[in-house]
Residue, then its C-alpha position, 0 to 999 in steps of 0.5 A: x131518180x138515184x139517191x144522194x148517198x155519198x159512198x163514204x161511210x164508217x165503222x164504229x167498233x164500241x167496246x169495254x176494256x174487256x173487249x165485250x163488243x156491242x152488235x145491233x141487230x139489224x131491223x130491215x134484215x133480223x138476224x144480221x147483227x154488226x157494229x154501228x155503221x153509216x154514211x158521211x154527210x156532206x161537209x161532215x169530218x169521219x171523226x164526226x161522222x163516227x160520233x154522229x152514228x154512234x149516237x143515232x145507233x147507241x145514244x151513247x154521246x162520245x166525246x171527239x177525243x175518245x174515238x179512236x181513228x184506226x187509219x183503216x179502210x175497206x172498200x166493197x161492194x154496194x149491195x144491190x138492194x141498196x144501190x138506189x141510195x147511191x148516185x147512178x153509177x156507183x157501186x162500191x163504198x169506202x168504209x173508214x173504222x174507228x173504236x169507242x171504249x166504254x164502260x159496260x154499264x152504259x146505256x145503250x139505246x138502239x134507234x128502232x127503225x135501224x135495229x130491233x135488239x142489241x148485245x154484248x159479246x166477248x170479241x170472238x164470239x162478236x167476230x164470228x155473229x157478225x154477217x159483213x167480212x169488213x166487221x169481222x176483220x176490225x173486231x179480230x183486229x181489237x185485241x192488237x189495237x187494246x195492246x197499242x193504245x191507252x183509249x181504255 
């Protein structure tokens, strides 16, 4: 029986003023590190989606109006292993990206059966440890965005 997955998702770049980038690793793959990341659920708003992910992946508790919708999207592939998630016949996903600022010291509490640690990096160097080219992409993207808005 396929999975019910819808394939919409988000990105969440969560970031300081410094532009220090959180990455999670990833437990089903140790060694892949990314933002937080996750699917929209039915009659759930991205913005809220957003919110919801970065809570579940973080503990941080965002309030509506502090993250930022990038009018961004990316689509890609599904892979493979993941498919069965997804309605038969569907192989691609619509991923949407947003940013949270935070301050440095904020708790972060990674939920233990999606990622086994977490790190700050400066934007750079979280562009080049990140595995998926949609991730990179946003966080290279950071500093024009930071210019722009006053979110910080």
């Amino acid at each position: 029986m396929p999975g019910m997955k819808k394939p919409v998702s988000v990105l969440v770049l969560i970031h300081t003023q410094e532009l220090q980038v959180l990455l999670l690793e990833r437990a089903a793959h140790p060694g892949f590190w990314q933002s937080v990341t996750g699917s929209q659920e039915d009659g759930e708003e991205l913005r809220d989606t957003a919110r919801r992910e970065a809570q579940e992946e973080t503990g941080i508790v965002a309030a509506p109006e502090s993250l930022i919708d990038w009018h961004v999207s990316n689509r890609y592939e599904i892979f493979r292993e993941w498919r069965h998630r997804y309605p038969e016949g569907v192989s691609h996903n619509t991923e949407h990206v947003y940013s949270l600022c935070v301050p440095r010291d904020t708790p972060i509490v990674t939920a233990p059966d999606e990622h086994l640690a977490h790190l700050w990096l400066p934007w750079k160097e979280a562009a080049d440890k990140v595995f998926s080219w949609s991730n990179r992409d946003a966080i290279l993207m950071l500093p024009l965005l930071q210019e722009e808005s006053s979110a910080c």
